[in-house]
C-alpha positions in Angstrom: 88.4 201.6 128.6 85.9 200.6 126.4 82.3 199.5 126.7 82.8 195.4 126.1 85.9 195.6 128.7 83.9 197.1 131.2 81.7 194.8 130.5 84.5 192.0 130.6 85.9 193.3 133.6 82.8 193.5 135.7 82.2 189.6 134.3 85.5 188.8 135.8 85.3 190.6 139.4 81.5 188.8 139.6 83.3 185.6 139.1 86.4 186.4 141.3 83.6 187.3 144.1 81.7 184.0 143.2 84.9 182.1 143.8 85.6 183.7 147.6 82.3 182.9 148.5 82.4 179.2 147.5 86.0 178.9 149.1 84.4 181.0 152.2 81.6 178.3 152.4 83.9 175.7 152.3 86.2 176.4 154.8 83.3 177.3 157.1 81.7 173.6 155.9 85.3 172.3 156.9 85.3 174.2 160.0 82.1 172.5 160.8 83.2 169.0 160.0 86.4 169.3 162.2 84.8 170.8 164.6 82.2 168.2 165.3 84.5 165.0 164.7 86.8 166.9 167.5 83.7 166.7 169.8 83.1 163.3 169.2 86.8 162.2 169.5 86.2 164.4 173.2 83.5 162.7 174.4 84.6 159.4 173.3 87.7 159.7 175.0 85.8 160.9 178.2 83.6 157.8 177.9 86.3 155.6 177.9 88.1 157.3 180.6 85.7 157.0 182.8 85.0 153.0 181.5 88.6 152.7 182.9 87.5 153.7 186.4 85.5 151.0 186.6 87.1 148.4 188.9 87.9 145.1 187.4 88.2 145.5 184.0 90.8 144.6 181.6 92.2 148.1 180.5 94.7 147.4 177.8 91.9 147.5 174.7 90.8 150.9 176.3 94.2 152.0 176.8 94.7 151.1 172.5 91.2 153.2 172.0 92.3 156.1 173.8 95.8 156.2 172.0 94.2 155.5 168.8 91.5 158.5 169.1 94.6 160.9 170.8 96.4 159.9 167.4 93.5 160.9 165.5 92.9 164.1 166.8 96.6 165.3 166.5 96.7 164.3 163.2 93.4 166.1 162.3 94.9 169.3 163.7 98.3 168.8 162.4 96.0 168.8 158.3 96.2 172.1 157.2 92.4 173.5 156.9 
């Protein structure tokens, strides 16, 4: 092998390793993302659980919440990452 593909080579494994790390730091900026909007749907759904405790409410808009965020969340897992 000759001096300029060495050279060429070595060029192309930096930019192969520059590539993992960007798609590495994206999936872990993903992971974050999912991760928190899965908390949130969690305690949203708690909140409105325990709203529908509450005695002498109307519970069919909560009821539509609470489906709506359980639909979220399974579709949100069911994305591939």
């Amino acid at each position: 092998m000759s001096q300029q593909q060495g050279a060429a080579a070595a060029a192309l494994l930096r930019h192969a390793a520059d590539l993992l790390n960007v798609n590495t730091s994206d999936r872990r900026t993903q992971y974050q993302h999912l991760h928190q909007y899965t908390l949130s749907l969690v305690t949203t759904n708690d909140h409105l659980l325990k709203e529908l405790d509450r005695p002498g409410r109307d519970t069919s808009t909560d009821v539509n919440q609470i489906n709506w965020s359980y639909k979220q969340l399974k579709r949100t897992f069911e994305k591939p990452v």
